[in-house]
N, C-alpha and C positions, 0 to 999 in steps of 0.2 A: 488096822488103821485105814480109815479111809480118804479116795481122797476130793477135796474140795476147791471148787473152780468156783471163782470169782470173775463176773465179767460187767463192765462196767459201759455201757452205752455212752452215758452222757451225764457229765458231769459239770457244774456251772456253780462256776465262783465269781459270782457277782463283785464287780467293783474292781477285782485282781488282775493287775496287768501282768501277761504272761504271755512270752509269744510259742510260736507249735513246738519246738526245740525242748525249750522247758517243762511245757503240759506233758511232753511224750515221756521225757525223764521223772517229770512227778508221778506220771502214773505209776513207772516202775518203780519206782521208791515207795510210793504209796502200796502196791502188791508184796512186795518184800517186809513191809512195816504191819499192815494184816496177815502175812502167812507167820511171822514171827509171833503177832499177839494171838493167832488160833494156836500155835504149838507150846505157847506158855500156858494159858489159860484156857485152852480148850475151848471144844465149840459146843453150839448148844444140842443138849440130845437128843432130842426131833431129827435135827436136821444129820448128824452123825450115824441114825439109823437109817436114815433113808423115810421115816414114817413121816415127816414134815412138810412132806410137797402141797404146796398151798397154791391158788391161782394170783396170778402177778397182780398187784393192788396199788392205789396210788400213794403214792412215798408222801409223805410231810414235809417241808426242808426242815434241815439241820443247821444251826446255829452253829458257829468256831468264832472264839477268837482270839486269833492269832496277830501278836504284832506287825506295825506295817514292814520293820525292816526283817523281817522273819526269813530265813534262807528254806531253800527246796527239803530238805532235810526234815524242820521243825514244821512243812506242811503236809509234807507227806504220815508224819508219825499221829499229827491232830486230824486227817482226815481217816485216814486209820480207826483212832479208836473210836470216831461217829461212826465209822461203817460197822465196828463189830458191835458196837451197842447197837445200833439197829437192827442186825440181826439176833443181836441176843434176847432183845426187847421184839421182837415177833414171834417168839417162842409160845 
C-alpha cells in the first residue's frame, strides 16, 4: 500500500462565512473524509503506481451545493468527494 499526501494551499469558498477556527477544523474533517473515500474506493492507478506525476495545471472550480444551514461535517464530506473526483477525473 502506498502512501498518499494530500496538501491543500488554498482553498476558496466563495460566499461561506467562516471564521480561521472553523476553516482550520474543516480542513481536518475534510482530510479525514478523503482519506476515508481513498480507503473505500480506492485511488486511481496512475497515481498508486507512482507512473502519474503530471506537471501542476490550472484547476477549474468545482461546483457544491450544500445547504445554507449545513454543519462543518456535511462540508467537509461534499468537499471531499469534489476533491476525489478530481483527482479521479485527471487520470
Amino acid at each position: 500500500m502506498s502512501n498518499l499526501w494530500v496538501g491543500i494551499e488554498t482553498l476558496v469558498l466563495d460566499g461561506v462565512p467562516m471564521n480561521s477556527v472553523q476553516g482550520r477544523r474543516l480542513a481536518q474533517m475534510t482530510e479525514i473524509a478523503l482519506a476515508r473515500l481513498l480507503e473505500q474506493r480506492g485511488t486511481v492507478p496512475q497515481m498508486a503506481s507512482g507512473d502519474g506525476e503530471r506537471e501542476a495545471r490550472n484547476p477549474s472550480p468545482a461546483t457544491m451545493r450544500v445547504p445554507a444551514n449545513a454543519n462543518e461535517a456535511r462540508w467537509a464530506e461534499e468537499l471531499a468527494l469534489v476533491l476525489y473526483r478530481a483527482v479521479d477525473g485527471a487520470s
